[in-house]
N, C-alpha and C positions, 0 to 999 in steps of 0.2 A: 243427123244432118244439122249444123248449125243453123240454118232458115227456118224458123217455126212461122207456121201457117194460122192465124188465126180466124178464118172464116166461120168459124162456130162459133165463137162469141159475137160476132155481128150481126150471124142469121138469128142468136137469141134477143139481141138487141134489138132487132128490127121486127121481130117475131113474124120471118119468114120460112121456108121451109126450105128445102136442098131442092127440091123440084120445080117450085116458084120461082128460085133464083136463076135455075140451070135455063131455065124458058126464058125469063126477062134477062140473061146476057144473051146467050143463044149458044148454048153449048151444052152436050149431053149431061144427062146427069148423073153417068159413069165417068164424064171427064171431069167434070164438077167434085166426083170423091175421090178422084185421082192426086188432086190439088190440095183439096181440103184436109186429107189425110197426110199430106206431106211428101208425098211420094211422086211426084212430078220432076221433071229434071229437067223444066224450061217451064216459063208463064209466056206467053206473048203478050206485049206490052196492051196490041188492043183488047185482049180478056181481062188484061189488069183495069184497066181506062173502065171498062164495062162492068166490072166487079164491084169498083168503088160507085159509079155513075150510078149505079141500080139502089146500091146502098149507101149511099151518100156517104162517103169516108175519102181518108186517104190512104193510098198503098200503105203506108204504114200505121193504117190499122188493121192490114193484111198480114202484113208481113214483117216477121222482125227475126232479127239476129242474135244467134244465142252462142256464148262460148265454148269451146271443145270444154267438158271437164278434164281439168289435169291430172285426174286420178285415172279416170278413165282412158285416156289417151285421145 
């Protein structure tokens, strides 16, 4: 998936846990690994808003775009 998720460098920056976080946005925390893990195929923007709000960041310290490799296809 070109969109890499980096919510784990934040909860280590913030030295929060996956469980803290999922409670202070308000979202499970099997949806929380859904996400975090990359395997999501939608954010809704107020989880994003929430994400960053909890952890004081910007979406793009969420989320960033990485290029297909061309070897790879």
């Amino acid at each position: 998936m070109p969109i890499a998720v980096d919510i784990d460098v934040m909860l280590a920056r913030r030295k929060m846990s996956v469980g803290e976080l999922a409670d202070r946005v308000g979202i499970t925390p099997a949806n929380l690994a859904v996400l975090k893990n990359g395997r999501a195929k939608a954010v809704r923007f107020a989880t994003l808003a929430a994400l960053c709000e909890v952890l004081e960041c910007q979406p793009g310290d969420l989320l960033r775009w990485e290029a297909a490799d061309a070897a790879g296809g």
